[in-house]
N, C-alpha and C positions, 0 to 999 in steps of 0.2 A: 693160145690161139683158139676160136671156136669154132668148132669143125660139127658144131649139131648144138639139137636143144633137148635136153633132160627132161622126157613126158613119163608120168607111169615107172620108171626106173630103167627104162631104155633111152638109148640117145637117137634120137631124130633128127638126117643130115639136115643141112637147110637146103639144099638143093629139092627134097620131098616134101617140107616144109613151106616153103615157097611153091612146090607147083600144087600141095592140095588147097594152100590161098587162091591161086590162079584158076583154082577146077573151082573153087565154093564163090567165088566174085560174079564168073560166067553164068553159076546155075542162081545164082539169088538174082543176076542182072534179068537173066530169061523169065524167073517168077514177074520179076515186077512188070518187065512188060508184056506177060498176059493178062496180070490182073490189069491193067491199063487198057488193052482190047476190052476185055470186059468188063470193065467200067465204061468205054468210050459207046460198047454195045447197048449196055441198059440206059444211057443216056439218050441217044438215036431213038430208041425204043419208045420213052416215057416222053419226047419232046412229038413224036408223032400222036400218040396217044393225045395228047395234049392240044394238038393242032385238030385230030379228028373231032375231038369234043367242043371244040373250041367252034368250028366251021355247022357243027349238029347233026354228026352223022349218027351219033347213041340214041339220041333223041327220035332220030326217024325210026332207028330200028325198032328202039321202043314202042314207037307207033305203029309201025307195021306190023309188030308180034301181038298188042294188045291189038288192034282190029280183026286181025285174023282170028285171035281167041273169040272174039266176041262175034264173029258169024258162029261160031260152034254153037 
């Protein structure tokens, strides 16, 4: 009968077994779905940026910095 698993030269019940699979599933499941916020964040990010340049807001500022420089 198997009453554990053979690590290292101690036996390991599967009852502990099973629940540090169940602890390591939870904590990779929570990695992934932060990296997933923050994927979802630098997307948001880079599609406004995108949108701001796209519509010529860089371009004015540009022009408003280079003018102003150029009253100096």
């Amino acid at each position: 009968m198997l009453t554990g698993i053979e690590l290292f030269g101690f036996v390991l019940p599967l009852w502990a077994f099973f629940l540090i699979a169940i602890i390591a599933i939870i904590i990779i499941w929570k990695l992934i779905k932060f990296a997933i916020k923050i994927l979802l964040i630098i997307v948001v990010f880079f599609v406004i940026l995108i949108g701001l340049d796209y519509v010529g807001v860089f371009g004015f500022i540009q022009n408003l910095i280079s003018g102003i420089i150029s009253f100096l």
